[in-house]
KOLTIMI-240889 format. One record per residue (C-alpha): z, y, x; residue number from 1. Coordinates in Angstrom, 1 decimal, padded with zeros to 4 digits, always signed. Layout:
<recs>
<Z:Z Y:Y X:X num:NUM>
...
</recs>
This chain:
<recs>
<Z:-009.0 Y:+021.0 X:-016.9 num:1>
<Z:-008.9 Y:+017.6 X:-015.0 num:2>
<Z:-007.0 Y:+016.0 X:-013.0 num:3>
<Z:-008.4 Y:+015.7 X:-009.3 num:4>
<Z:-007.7 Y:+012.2 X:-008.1 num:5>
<Z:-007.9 Y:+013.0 X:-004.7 num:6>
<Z:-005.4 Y:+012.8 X:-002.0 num:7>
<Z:-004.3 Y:+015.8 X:-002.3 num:8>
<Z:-001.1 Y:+018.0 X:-003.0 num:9>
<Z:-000.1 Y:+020.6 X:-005.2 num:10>
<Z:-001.6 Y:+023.4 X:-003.3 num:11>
<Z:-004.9 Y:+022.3 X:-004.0 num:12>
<Z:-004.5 Y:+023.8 X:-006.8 num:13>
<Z:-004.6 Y:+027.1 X:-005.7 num:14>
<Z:-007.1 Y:+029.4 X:-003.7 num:15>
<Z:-006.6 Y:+029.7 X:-000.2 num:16>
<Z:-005.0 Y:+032.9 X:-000.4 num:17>
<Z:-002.6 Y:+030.8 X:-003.3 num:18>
<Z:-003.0 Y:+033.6 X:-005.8 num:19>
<Z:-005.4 Y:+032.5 X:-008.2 num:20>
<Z:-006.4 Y:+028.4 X:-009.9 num:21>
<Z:-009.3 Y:+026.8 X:-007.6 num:22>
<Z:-012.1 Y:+026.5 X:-009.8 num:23>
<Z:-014.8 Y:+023.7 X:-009.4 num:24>
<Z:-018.4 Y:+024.9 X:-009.4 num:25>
<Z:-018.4 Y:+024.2 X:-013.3 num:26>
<Z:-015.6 Y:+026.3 X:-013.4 num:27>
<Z:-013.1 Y:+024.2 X:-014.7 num:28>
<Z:-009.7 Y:+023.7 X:-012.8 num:29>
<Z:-007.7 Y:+020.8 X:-011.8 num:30>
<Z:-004.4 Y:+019.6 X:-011.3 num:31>
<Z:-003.2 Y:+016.9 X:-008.7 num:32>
<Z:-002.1 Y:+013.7 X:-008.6 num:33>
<Z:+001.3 Y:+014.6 X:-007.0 num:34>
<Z:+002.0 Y:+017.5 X:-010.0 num:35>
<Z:+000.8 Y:+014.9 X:-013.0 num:36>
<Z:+001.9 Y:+011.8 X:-011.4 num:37>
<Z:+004.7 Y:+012.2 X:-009.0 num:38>
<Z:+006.8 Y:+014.2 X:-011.7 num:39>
<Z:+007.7 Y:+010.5 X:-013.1 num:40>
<Z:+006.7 Y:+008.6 X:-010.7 num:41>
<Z:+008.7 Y:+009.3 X:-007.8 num:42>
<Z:+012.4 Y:+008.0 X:-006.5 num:43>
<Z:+014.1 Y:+005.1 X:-007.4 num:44>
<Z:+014.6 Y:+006.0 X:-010.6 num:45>
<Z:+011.5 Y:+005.8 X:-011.6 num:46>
<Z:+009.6 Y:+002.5 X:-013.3 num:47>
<Z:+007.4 Y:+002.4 X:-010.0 num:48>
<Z:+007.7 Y:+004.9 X:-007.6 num:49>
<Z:+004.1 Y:+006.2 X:-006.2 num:50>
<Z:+003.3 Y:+008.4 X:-003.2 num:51>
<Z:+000.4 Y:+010.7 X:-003.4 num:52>
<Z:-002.0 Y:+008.3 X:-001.8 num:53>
<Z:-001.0 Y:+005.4 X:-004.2 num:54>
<Z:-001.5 Y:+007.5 X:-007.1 num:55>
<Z:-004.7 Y:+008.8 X:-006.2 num:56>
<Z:-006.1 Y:+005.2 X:-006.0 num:57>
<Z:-004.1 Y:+004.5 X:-009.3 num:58>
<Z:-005.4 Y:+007.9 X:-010.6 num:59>
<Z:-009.3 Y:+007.0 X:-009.7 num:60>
<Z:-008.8 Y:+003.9 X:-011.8 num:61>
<Z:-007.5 Y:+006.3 X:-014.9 num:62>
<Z:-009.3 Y:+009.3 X:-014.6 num:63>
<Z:-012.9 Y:+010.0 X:-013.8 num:64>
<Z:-014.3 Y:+013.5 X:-012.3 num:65>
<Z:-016.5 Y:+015.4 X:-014.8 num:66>
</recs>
């Protein structure tokens, strides 16, 4: 698993039909920057809140595709 530092929301996570994990063609899945990130980092309670496009080019920074 990875995290897919896309732009991207939660239900790319998920085939179309949203019943099974998308799987790259390696086979491994991912989850997005708005599930990992946005779960802290959203709000004003938060040290610095993100939106999904901010994280992703935070994200892209931290992470790197396999």
């Amino acid at each position: 698993m990875y995290v897919n530092t896309q732009k991207r929301d939660y239900t790319a996570m998920f085939t179309v039909n949203g019943q099974e994990v998308a799987r790259d063609a390696q086979g491994k899945a991912a989850v997005t920057v708005d599930f990992v990130c946005l779960r802290c980092h959203s709000g004003s309670g938060s040290a610095f809140p993100l939106t999904i496009s901010g994280a992703a080019t935070i994200a892209d920074g931290i992470h790197s595709t396999p």
